[in-house]
DRENLUM-429360 format. One record per residue (C-alpha): x, y, z; residue number from 0. Coordinates in nm, 4 decimals, m for minus. Layout:
<pts>
PT, u, v, w, i
PT, X, Y, Z, NUM .
...
</pts>
This chain:
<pts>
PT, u, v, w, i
PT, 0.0000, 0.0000, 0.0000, 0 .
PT, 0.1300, 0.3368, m0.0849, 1 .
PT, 0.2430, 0.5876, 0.2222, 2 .
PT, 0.0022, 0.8366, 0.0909, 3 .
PT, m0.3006, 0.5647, 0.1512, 4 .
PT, m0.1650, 0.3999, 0.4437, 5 .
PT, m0.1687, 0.7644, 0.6226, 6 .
PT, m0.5219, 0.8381, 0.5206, 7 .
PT, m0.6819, 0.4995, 0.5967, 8 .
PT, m0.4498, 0.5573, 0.9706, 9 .
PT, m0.6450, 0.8929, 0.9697, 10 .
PT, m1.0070, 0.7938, 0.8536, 11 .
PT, m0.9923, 0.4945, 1.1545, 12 .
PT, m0.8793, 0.7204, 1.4045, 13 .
PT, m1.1634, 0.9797, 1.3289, 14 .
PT, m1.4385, 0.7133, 1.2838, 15 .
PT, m1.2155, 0.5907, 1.6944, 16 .
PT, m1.3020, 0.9086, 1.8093, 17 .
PT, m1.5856, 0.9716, 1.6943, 18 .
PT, m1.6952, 0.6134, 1.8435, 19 .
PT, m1.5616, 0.7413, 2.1351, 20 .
PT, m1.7281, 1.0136, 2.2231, 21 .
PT, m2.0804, 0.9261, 2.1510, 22 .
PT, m2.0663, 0.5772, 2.3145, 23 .
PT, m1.7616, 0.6631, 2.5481, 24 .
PT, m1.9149, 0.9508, 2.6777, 25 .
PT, m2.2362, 1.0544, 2.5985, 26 .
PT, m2.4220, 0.7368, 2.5906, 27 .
PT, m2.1720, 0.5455, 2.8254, 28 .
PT, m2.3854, 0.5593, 3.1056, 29 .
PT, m2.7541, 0.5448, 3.0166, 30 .
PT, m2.6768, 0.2197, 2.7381, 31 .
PT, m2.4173, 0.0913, 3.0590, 32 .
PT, m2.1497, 0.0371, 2.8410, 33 .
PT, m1.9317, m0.0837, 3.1696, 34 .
PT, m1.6267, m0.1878, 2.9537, 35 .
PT, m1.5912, 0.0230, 2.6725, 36 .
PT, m1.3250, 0.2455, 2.7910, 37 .
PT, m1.1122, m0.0483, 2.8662, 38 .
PT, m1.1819, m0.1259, 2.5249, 39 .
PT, m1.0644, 0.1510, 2.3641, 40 .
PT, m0.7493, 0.1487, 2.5644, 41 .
PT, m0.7049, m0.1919, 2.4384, 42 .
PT, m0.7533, m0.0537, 2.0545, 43 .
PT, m0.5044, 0.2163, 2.0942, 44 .
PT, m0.2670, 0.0212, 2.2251, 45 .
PT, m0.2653, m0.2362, 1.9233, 46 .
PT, m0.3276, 0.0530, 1.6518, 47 .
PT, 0.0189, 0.2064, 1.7798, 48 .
PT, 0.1831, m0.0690, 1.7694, 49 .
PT, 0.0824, m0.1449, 1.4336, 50 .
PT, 0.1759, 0.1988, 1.3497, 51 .
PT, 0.5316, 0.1521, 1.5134, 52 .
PT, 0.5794, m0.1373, 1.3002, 53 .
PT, 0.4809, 0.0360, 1.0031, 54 .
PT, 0.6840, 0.3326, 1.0716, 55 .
PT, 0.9842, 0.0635, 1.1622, 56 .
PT, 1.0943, 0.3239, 1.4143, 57 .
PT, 1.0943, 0.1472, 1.7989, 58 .
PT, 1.1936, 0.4562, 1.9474, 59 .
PT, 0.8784, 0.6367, 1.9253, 60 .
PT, 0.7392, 0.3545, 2.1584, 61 .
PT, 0.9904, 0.4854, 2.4553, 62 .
PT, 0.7856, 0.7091, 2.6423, 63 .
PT, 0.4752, 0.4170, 2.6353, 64 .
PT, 0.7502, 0.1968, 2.7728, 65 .
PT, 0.8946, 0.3644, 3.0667, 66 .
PT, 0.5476, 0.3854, 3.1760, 67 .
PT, 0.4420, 0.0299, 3.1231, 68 .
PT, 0.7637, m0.0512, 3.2725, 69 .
PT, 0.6535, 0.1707, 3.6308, 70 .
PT, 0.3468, m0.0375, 3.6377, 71 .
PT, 0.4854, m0.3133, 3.6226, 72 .
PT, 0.7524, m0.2769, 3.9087, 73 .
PT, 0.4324, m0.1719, 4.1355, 74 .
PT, 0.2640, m0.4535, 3.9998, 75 .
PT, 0.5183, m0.6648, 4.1307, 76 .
PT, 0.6011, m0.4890, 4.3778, 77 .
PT, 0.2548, m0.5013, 4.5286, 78 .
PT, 0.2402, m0.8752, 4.4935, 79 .
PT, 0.5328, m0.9055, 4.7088, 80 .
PT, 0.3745, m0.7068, 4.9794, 81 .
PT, 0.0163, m0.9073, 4.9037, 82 .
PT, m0.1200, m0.5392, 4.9119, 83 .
PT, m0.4708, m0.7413, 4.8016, 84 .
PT, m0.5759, m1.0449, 4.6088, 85 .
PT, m0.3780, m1.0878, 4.2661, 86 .
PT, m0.7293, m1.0152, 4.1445, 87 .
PT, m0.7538, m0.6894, 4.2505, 88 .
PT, m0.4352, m0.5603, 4.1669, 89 .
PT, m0.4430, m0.6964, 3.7882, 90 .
PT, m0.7630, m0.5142, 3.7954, 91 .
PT, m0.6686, m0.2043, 3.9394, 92 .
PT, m0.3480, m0.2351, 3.6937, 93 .
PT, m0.5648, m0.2435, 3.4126, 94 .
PT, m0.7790, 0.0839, 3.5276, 95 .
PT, m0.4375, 0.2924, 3.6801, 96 .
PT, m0.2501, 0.2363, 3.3443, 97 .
PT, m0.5341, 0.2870, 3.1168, 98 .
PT, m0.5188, 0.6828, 3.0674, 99 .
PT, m0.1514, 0.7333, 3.0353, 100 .
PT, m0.1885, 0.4226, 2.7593, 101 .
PT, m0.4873, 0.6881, 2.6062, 102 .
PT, m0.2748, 0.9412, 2.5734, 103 .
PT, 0.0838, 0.8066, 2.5029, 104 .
PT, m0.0874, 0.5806, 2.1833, 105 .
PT, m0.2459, 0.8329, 2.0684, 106 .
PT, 0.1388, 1.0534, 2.0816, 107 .
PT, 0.2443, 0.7469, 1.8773, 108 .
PT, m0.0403, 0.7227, 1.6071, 109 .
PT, m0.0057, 1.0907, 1.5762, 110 .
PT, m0.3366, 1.1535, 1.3282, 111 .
PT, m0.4465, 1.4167, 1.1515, 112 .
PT, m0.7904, 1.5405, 1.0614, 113 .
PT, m0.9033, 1.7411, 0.7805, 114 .
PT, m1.1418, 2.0232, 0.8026, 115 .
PT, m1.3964, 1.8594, 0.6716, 116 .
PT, m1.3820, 1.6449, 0.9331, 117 .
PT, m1.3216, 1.9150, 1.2209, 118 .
PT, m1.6377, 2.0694, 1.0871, 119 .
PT, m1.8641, 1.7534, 1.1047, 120 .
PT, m1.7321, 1.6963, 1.4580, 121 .
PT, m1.8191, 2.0771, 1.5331, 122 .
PT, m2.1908, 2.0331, 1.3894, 123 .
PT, m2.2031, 1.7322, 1.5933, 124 .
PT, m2.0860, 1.9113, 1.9659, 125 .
PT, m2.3708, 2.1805, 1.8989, 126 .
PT, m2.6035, 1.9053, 1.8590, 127 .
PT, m2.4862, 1.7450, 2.1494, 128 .
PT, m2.4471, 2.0920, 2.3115, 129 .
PT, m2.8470, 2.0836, 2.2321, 130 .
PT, m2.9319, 1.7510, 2.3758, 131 .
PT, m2.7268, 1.7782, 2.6720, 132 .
PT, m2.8989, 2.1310, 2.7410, 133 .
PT, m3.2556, 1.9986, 2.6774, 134 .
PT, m3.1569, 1.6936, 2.9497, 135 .
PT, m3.0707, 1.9693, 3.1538, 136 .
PT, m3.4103, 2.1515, 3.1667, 137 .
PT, m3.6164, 1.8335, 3.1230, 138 .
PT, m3.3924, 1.5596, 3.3945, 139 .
PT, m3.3277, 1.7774, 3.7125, 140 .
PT, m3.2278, 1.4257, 3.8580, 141 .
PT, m2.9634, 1.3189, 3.6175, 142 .
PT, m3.1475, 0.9377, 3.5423, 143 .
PT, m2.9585, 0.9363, 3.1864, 144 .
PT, m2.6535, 0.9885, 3.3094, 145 .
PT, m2.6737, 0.8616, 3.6629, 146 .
PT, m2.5272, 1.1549, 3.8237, 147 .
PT, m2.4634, 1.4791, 3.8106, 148 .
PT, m2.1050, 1.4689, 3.7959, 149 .
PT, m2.1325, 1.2763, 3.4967, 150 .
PT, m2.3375, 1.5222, 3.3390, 151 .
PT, m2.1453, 1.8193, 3.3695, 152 .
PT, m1.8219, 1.5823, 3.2533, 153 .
PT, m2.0008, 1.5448, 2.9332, 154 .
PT, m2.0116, 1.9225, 2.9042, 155 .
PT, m1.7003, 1.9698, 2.9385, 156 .
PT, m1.5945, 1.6869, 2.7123, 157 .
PT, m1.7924, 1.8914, 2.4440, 158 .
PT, m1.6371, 2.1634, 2.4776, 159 .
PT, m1.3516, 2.0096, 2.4509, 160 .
PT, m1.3903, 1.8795, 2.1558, 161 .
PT, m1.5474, 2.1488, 2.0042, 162 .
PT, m1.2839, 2.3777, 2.0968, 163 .
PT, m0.9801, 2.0992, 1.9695, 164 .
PT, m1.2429, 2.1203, 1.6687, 165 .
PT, m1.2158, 2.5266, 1.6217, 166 .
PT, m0.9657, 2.8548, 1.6623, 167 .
PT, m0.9477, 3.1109, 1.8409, 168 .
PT, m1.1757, 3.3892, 1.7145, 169 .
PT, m1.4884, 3.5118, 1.9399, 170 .
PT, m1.7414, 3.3572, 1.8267, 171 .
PT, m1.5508, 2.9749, 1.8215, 172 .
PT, m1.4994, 3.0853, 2.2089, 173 .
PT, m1.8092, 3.1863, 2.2667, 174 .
PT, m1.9595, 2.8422, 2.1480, 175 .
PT, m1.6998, 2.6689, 2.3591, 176 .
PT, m1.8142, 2.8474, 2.6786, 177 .
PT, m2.1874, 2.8305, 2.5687, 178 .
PT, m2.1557, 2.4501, 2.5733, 179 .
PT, m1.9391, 2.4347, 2.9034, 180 .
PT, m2.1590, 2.6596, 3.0655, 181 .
PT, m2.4596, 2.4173, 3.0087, 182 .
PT, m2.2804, 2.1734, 3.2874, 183 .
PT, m2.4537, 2.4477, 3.5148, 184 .
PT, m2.7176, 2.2008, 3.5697, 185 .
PT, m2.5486, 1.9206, 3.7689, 186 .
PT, m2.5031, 2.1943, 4.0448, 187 .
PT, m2.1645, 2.0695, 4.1106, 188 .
PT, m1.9477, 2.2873, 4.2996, 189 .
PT, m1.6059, 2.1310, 4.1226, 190 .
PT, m1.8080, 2.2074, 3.8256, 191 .
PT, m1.8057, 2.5903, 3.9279, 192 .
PT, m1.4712, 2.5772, 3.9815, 193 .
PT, m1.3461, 2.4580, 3.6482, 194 .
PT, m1.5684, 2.7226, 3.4371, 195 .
PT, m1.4173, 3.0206, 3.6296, 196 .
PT, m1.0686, 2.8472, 3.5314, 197 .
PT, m1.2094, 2.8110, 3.1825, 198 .
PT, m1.3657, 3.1824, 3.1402, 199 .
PT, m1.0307, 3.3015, 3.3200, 200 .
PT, m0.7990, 3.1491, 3.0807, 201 .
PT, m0.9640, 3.2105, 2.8009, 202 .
PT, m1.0205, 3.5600, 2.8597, 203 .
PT, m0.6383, 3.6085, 2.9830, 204 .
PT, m0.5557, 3.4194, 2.5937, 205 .
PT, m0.7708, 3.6020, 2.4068, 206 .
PT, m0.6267, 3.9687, 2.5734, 207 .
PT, m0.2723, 3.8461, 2.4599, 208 .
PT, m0.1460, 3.6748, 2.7384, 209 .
PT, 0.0764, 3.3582, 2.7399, 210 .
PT, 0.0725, 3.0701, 2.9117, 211 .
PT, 0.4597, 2.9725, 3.0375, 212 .
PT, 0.5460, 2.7776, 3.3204, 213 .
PT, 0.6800, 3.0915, 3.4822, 214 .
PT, 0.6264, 3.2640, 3.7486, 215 .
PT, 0.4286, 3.5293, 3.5976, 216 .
PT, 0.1332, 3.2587, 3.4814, 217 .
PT, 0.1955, 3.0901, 3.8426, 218 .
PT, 0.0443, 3.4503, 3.9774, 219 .
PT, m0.2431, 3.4734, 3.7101, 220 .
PT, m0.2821, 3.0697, 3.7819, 221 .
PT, m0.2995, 3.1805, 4.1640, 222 .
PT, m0.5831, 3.4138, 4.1336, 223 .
PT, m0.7450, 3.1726, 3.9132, 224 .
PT, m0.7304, 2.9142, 4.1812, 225 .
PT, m0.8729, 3.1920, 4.4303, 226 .
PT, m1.2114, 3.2870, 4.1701, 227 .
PT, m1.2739, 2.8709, 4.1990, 228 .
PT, m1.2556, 2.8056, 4.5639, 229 .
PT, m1.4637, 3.1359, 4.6053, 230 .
PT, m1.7130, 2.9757, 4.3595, 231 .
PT, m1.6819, 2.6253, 4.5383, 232 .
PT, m1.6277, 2.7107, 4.8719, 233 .
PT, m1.9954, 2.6262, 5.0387, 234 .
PT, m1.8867, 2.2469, 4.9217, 235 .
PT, m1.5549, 2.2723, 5.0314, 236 .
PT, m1.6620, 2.3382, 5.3940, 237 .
PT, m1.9555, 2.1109, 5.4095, 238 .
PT, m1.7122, 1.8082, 5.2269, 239 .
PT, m1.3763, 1.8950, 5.4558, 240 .
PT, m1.4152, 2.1303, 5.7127, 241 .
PT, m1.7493, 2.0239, 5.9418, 242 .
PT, m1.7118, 1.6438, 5.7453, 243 .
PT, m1.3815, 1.6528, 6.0158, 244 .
PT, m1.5043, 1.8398, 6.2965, 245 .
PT, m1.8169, 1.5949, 6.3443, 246 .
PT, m1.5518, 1.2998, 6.4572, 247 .
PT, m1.7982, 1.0520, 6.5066, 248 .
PT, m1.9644, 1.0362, 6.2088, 249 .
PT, m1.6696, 1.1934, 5.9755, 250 .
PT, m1.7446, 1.1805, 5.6449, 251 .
PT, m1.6456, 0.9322, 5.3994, 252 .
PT, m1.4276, 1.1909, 5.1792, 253 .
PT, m1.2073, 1.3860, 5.4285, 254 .
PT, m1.1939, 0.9808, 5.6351, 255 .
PT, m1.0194, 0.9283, 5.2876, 256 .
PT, m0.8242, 1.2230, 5.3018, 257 .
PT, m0.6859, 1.1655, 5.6351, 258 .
PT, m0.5636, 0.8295, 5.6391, 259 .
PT, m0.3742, 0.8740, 5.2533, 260 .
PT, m0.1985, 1.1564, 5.4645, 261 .
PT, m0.1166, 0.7821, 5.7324, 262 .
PT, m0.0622, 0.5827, 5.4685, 263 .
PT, 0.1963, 0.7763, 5.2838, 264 .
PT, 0.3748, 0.7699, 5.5868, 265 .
PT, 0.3361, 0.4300, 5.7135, 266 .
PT, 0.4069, 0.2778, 5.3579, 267 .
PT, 0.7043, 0.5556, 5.2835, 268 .
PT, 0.7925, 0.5876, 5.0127, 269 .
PT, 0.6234, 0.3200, 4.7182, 270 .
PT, 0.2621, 0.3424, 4.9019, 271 .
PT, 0.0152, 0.0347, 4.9913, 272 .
PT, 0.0266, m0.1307, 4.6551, 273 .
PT, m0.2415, m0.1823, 4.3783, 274 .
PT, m0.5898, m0.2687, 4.4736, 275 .
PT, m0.5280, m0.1379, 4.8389, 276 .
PT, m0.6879, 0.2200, 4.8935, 277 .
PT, m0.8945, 0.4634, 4.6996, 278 .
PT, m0.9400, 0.2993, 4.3958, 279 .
PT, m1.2531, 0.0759, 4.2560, 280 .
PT, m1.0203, m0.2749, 4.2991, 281 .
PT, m0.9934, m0.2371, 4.6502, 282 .
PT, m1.3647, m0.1685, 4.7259, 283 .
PT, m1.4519, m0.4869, 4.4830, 284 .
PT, m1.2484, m0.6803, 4.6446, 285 .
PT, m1.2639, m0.5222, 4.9891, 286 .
PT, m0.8855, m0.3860, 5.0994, 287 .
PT, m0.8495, m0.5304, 5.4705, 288 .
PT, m0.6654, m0.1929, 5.4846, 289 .
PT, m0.9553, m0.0105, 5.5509, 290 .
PT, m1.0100, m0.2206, 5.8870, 291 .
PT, m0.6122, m0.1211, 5.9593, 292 .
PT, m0.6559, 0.2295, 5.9961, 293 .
PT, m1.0120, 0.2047, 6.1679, 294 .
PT, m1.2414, 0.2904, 5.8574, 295 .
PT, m1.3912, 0.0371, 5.7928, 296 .
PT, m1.7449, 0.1191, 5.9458, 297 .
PT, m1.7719, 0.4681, 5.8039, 298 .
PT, m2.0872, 0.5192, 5.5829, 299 .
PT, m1.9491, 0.4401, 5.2439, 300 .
PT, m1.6692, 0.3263, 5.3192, 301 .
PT, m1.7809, m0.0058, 5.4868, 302 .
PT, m1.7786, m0.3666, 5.3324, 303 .
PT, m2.1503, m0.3615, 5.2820, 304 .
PT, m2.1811, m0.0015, 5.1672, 305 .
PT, m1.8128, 0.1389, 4.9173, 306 .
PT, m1.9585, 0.3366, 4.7245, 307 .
PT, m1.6925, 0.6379, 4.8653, 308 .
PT, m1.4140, 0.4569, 4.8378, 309 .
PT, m1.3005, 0.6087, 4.4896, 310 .
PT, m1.4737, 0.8844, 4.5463, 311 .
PT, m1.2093, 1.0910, 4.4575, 312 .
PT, m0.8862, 1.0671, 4.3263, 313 .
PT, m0.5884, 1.1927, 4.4989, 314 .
PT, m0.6482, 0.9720, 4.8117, 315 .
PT, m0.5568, 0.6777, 4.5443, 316 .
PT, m0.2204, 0.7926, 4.5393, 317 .
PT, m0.1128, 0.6461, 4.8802, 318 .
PT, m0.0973, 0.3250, 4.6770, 319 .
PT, 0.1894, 0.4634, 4.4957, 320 .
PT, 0.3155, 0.5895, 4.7592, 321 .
PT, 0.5606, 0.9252, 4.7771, 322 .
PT, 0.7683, 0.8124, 4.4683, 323 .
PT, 0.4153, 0.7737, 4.2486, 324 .
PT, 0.2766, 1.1139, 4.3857, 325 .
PT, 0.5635, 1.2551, 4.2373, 326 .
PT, 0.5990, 1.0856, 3.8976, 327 .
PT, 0.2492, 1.1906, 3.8563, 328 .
PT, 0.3049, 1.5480, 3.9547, 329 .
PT, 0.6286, 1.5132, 3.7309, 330 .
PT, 0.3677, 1.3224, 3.4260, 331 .
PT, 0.1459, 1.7056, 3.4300, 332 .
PT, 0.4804, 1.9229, 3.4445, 333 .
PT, 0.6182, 1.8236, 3.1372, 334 .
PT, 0.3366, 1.8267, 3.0148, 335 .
PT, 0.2778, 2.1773, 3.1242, 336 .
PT, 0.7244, 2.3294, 2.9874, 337 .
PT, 0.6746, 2.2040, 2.6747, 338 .
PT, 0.3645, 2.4389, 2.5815, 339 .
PT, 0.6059, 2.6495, 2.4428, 340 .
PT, 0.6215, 2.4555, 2.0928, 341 .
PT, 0.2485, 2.4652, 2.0600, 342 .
PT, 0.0242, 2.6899, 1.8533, 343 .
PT, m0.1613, 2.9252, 2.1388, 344 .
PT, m0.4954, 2.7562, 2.0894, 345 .
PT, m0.3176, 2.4547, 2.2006, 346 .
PT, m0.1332, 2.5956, 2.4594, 347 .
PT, m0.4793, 2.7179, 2.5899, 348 .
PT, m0.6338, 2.3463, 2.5581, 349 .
PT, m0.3102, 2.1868, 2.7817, 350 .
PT, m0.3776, 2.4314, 3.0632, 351 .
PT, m0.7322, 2.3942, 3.0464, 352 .
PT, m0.6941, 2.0216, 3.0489, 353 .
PT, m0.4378, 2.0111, 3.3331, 354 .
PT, m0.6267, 2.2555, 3.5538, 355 .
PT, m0.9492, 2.0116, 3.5075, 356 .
PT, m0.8017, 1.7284, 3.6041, 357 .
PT, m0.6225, 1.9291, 3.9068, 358 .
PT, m1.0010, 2.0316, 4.0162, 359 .
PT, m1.2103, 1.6750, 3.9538, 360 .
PT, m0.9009, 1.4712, 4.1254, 361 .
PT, m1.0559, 1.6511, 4.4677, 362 .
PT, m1.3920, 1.4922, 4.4456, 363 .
PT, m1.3934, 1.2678, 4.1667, 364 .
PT, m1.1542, 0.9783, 4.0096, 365 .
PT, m1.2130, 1.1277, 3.6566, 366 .
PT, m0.8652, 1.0575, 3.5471, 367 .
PT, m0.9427, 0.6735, 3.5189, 368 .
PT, m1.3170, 0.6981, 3.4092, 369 .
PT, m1.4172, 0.6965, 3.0490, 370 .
PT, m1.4354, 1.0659, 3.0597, 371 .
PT, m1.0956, 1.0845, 3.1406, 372 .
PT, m0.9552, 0.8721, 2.8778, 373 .
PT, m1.1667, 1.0595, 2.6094, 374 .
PT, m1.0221, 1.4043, 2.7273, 375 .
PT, m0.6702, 1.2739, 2.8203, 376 .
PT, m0.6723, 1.1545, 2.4115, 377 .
PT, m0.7847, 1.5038, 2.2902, 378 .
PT, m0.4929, 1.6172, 2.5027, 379 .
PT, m0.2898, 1.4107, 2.3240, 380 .
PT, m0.3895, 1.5245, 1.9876, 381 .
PT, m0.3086, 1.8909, 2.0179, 382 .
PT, 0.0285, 1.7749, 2.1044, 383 .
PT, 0.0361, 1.5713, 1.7716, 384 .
PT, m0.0473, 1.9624, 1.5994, 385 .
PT, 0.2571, 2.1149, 1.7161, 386 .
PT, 0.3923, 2.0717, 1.3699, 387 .
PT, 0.0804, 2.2074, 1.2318, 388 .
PT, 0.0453, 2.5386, 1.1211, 389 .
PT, m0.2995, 2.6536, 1.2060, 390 .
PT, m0.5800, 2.7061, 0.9412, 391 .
PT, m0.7147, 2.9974, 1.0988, 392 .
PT, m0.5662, 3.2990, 1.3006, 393 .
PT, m0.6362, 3.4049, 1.6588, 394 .
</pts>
């Protein structure tokens, strides 16, 4: 097959991938309880760039994918050795830990590229979902099609997402993109508040001619950012946090959570409980007798009988990594973060925005292994695969 044709049919897939994605991965995910799909799509990236590494006949590009596959498995053995929970539950949790970074490193590897046509059906498509999901809004104050109201206002914001990945810069692309974030409004979620002022902030501060370094100049701007979203979230903040941990006999599953990653960081210094042991899905499936440990076992939500809480959000996780995970995650969203300066500004503005969403739902939500997650952390990936680009449109 010629190069020319091999490119475009690599293209074509990855669209019709996407597009697969997002209306099944996202939208309809929940209320057609596709359970598995995500993993699914993981699974597809991960064979597409290999095929795409073999085609290319250039290993190296498979480097980054490695190193992290290769930190996975050292806590994967790692936790075995330390029987952190059944084998079960840590191959599980495995599977659901590595699962974004292999979203977004694939995708670095398959490197596609969309034509305008194709940006332009996917824009249609956002406004129509931009519709629906507003007319769900009015119509389901209760969030049955989605479940919850978390999941809801994800879906905005993985619409906007796309729509802005989709569009440039001029005012009235913005104005769509903040039109169809702003619709996430409805699931009354105060993270939700939080990560539109950080969107209206940023985009504003682009738009006026500002740039986004990591400096200590955006630090400041990124500082009174922070300060417009805990103003906006700040009734949840206390009621979650603050009287959740001064009511000690009925403390509240998320600052319980809190707490004892704070104990278990230390206890387990510095490579954490293992997989499958705390915060995450695998070790409220099959129940982590680590809970019972540090005496948590019989808070509501937390309990054998009742988990529900358990990966309620998803920094508290992170004990399972211990110090030395913490950090290579923190060190994962800094690179990220220095090498902005090769993108285009539009995606310069989508990294930030990305980065400061996930640094928002990790407080109250374990997002960054959910199937909204993966979709975003892949858009992420794809305006790093533009940098080479030179935009169709100016600012």
């Amino acid at each position: 097959m010629h190069l020319s044709q091999v490119v475009c049919s690599k293209n074509n897939l990855f669209f019709v991938f996407l597009l697969v994605g997002y209306l099944f991965g996202v939208i309809f995910y929940d209320s057609l309880n596709l359970t598995y799909l995500d993993e699914l799509m993981a699974l597809f990236l991960t064979l597409f760039a290999g095929i795409v590494a073999w085609e290319r006949k250039s290993w190296k590009v498979l480097r980054p994918l490695g190193i992290v596959c290769a930190i996975f498995l050292f806590y994967t053995v790692y936790s075995l050795l330390i029987h952190s929970n059944k084998p079960q539950a840590i191959l599980t949790d495995l599977l659901i830990q590595l699962k974004p970074f292999l979203g977004f490193y694939c995708t670095l590897v398959i490197a596609p590229r969309f034509s305008d046509r194709q940006k332009r059906f996917l824009s249609i498509l956002c406004l129509l979902i931009g519709g629906l999901l507003l007319i769900i809004g009015l119509i389901d104050p209760y969030h049955h099609f989605f479940g919850h109201p978390s999941r809801f206002a994800t879906a905005a914001i993985a619409t906007a997402s796309l729509f802005l990945y989709c569009n440039s810069l001029k005012w009235v692309d913005l104005a769509c993109f903040v039109a169809i974030f702003s619709i996430g409004f409805f699931s009354t979620r105060a993270k939700f508040y939080g990560s539109w002022a950080v969107a209206v902030c940023l985009v504003t501060y682009i738009k006026l001619g500002g740039i986004l370094r990591l400096n200590w100049k955006t630090m400041l701007v990124c500082g009174v950012v922070g300060v417009a979203a805990i103003v906006l979230a700040w009734e949840k903040i206390v009621l979650y946090y603050v009287d959740g941990m001064m009511n000690s006999r009925e403390m509240w599953s998320r600052p319980a959570m809190m707490l004892t990653s704070g104990r278990i960081f230390y206890d387990y210094f510095p490579l954490g409980s293992g997989l499958g042991s705390f915060g995450s899905y695998a070790s409220a499936k099959y129940y982590s007798g680590i809970y019972a440990d540090y005496g948590i076992d019989q808070l509501w939500g937390l309990s054998k009988q009742y988990p529900e809480f358990i990966c309620d959000a998803y920094y508290p996780g992170l004990a399972q990594f211990g110090v030395v995970g913490a950090g290579l995650y923190a060190y994962f969203w800094i690179l990220i973060l220095r090498s902005t300066h090769v993108l285009p500004v539009k995606q310069q503005l989508f990294v930030w925005l990305v980065c400061a969403f996930f640094l928002i739902e990790g407080v109250a939500d374990a997002t960054f292994t959910h199937n909204r997650g993966l979709f975003i952390l892949i858009l992420l990936a794809l305006c790093y695969n533009q940098k080479h680009e030179i935009e169709a449109r100016n600012i």
